[in-house]
Residue, then its C-alpha position, 0 to 999 in steps of 0.5 A: x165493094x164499099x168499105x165502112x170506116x170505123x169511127x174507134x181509135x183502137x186497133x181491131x181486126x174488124x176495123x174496116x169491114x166490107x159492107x156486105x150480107x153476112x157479119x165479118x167476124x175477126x177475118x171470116x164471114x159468118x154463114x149464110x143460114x139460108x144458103x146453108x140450110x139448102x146445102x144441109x138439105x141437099x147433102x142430107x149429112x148424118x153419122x154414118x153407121x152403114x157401108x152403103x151410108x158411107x157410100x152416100x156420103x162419099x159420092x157427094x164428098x169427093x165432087x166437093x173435095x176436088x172442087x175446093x181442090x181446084x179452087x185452091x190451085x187457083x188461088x181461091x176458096x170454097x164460099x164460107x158455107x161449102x166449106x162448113x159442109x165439107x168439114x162436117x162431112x169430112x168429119x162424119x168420113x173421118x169417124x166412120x173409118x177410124x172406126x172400120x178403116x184403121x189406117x194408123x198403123x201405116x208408115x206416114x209417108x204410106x198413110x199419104x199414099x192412101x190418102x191421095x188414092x182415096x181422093x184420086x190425087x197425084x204428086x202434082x196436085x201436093x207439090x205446093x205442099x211440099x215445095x217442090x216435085x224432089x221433095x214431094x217424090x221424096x216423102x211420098x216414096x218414103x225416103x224422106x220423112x214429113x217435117x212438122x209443118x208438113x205434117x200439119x198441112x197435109x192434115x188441113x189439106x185432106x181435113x183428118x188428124x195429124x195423128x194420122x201422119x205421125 
């Protein structure tokens, strides 16, 4: 990859940028328009009203959660594009059950179990988040309650609040 040096003597995040299809912006790429109007027609993501529209968007959510899932065990990330689409449909999840799923009266470390049963996952798949397999056993049974920094990457990794986790 070949890089473009900036003629400027003033320090910007943008200084050395690669020279590549998108514009970079402050560290991340812009979206591809093209690649992204394909990705919105296949995934066809609308505000769902309807259990059988949840559905819908949950078939297609979950194969991408566990692709990014994987990706980032692997050190890697969805493209800019998958990316803006799992938020939205996360999103779009996020509101439909708030509104017919209330799980905020939940203990947070229950709150975490039905989160990961939801999205299939196991104590291993969350260890990074935690640091190490004691303190994940820990806050998932309960007996150890979720710090702040926790918190927060817990809400990054499954895309919701963290008022979700409080």
């Amino acid at each position: 990859m070949q890089l473009k040096k900036s003629t400027s003597n003033t320090s910007s995040r943008t200084r050395n940028t690669p020279k590549t299809g998108g514009r970079v912006v402050a560290g991340k790429k812009e979206l591809n328009r093209k690649r992204y109007r394909e990705l919105l027609g296949a995934y066809l993501p609308r505000i769902i009203e309807t259990e059988a529209e949840y559905k819908r968007v949950m078939k297609v959510f979950d194969p991408l959660f566990s692709k990014a899932v994987k990706l980032e065990m692997a050190g890697r990330k969805l493209n800019a594009e998958e990316e803006a689409i799992l938020n939205l449909l996360s999103h779009l999840i996020q509101v439909y059950e708030a509104k017919h799923y209330p799980i905020h009266d939940l203990p947070p470390y229950q709150t975490l179990q039905v989160m990961m049963e939801e999205h299939g996952l196991k104590q291993k798949d969350i260890v990074h988040i935690f640091g190490t397999q004691s303190r994940a056993s820990d806050a998932i049974s309960g007996k150890r309650p979720l710090s702040k920094a926790q918190i927060k990457a817990l809400a990054e990794y499954f895309k919701v609040s963290t008022d979700l986790f409080l």
